[in-house]
C-alpha positions as CSV (number, residue, x, y, z in Angstrom):
1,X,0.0,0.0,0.0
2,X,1.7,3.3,-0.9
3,X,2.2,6.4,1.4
4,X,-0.5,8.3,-0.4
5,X,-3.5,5.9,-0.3
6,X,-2.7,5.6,3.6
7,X,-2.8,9.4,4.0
8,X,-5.9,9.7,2.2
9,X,-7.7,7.0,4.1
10,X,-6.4,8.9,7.1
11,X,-7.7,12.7,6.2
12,X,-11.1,11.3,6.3
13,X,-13.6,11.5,8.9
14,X,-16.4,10.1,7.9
15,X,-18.6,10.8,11.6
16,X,-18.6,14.1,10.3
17,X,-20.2,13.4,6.8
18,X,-22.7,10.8,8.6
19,X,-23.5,14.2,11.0
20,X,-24.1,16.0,8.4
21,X,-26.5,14.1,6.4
22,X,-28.4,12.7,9.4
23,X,-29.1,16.5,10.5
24,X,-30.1,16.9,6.1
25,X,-32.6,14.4,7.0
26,X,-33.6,15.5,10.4
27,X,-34.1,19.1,8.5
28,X,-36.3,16.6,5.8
29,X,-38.0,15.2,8.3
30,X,-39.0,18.2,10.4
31,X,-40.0,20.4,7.4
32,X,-42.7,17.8,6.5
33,X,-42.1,17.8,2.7
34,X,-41.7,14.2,2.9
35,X,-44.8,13.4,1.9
36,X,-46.9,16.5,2.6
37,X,-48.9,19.1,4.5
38,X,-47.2,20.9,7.8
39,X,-49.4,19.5,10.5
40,X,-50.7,16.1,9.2
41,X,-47.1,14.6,8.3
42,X,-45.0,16.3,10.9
43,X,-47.2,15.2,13.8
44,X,-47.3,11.9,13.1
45,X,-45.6,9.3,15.6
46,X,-43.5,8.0,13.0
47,X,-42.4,11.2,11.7
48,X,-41.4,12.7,14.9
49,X,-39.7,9.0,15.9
50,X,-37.6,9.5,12.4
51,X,-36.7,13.5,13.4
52,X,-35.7,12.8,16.7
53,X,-33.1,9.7,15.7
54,X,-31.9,11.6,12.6
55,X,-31.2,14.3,15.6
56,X,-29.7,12.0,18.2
57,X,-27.1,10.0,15.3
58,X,-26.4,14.1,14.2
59,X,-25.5,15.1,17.8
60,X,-23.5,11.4,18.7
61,X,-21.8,11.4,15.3
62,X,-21.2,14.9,15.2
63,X,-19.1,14.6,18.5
64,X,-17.2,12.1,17.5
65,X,-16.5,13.7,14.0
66,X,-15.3,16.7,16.2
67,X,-13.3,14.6,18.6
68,X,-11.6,12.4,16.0
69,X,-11.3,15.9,14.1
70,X,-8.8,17.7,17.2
71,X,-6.9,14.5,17.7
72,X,-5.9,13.3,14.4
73,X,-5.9,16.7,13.0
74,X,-8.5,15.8,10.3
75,X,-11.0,18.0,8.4
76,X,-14.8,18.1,9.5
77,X,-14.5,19.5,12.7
78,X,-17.1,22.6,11.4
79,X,-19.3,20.7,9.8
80,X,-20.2,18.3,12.6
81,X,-20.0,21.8,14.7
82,X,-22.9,22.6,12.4
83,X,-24.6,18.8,12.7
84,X,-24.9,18.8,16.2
85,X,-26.3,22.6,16.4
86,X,-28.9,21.2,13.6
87,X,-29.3,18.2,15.6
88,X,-30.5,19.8,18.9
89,X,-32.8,22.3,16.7
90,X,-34.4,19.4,15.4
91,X,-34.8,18.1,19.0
92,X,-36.4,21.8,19.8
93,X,-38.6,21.4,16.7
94,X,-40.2,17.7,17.8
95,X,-40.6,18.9,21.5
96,X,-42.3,22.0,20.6
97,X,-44.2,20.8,17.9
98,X,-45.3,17.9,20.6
99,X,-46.3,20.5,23.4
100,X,-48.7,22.8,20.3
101,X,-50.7,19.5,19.1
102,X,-51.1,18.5,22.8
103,X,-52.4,21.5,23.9
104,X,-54.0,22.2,20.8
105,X,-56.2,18.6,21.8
106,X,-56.4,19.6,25.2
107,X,-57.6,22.7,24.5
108,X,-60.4,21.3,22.7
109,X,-61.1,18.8,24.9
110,X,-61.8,21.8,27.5
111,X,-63.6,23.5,25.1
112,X,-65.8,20.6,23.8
113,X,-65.8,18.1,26.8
């Protein structure tokens, strides 16, 4: 194996690309343009289960990327920077979105009940 093919499989840091795309997703997810309308997709239990673990691998791989970024001196230490910021605004997103449909129901039940 030559000296170049070891560098290059050494500058990589691939917990930073799997960062990133798990917080694209989690952005995806959250947006509800996966399969359509704001309320009715993003609420859903599988939706919100699918933003929330996009978020968690973001925040998990993103530390790592960062970690194994400082040590070995590596690029991707801004991008999963970035992944784990997008990965607790996803977080955020689910929670809040959670607590307005809940009290949204509630609400109604008050009203109607």
């Amino acid at each position: 194996m030559s000296t170049t093919s070891q560098t290059a499989g050494r500058t990589r840091n691939k917990p930073a690309r799997v960062s990133a795309c798990a917080a694209f997703a989690g952005v995806v997810y959250a947006s509800g343009s996966v399969m359509g309308g704001w309320l009715t997709v993003t609420y859903s239990a599988a939706i919100l289960s699918l933003l929330i673990v996009c978020a968690l691998v973001a925040i998990v791989s993103g530390h790592i990327g960062r970690r194994r970024a400082k040590k070995h001196g590596v690029e991707g230490r801004w991008l999963s920077l970035a992944a784990i910021v997008v990965g607790w605004l996803c977080i955020l997103y689910a929670v809040v979105v959670n607590l307005l449909v809940m009290g949204l129901i509630a609400g109604l039940a008050v009203l109607f009940g």
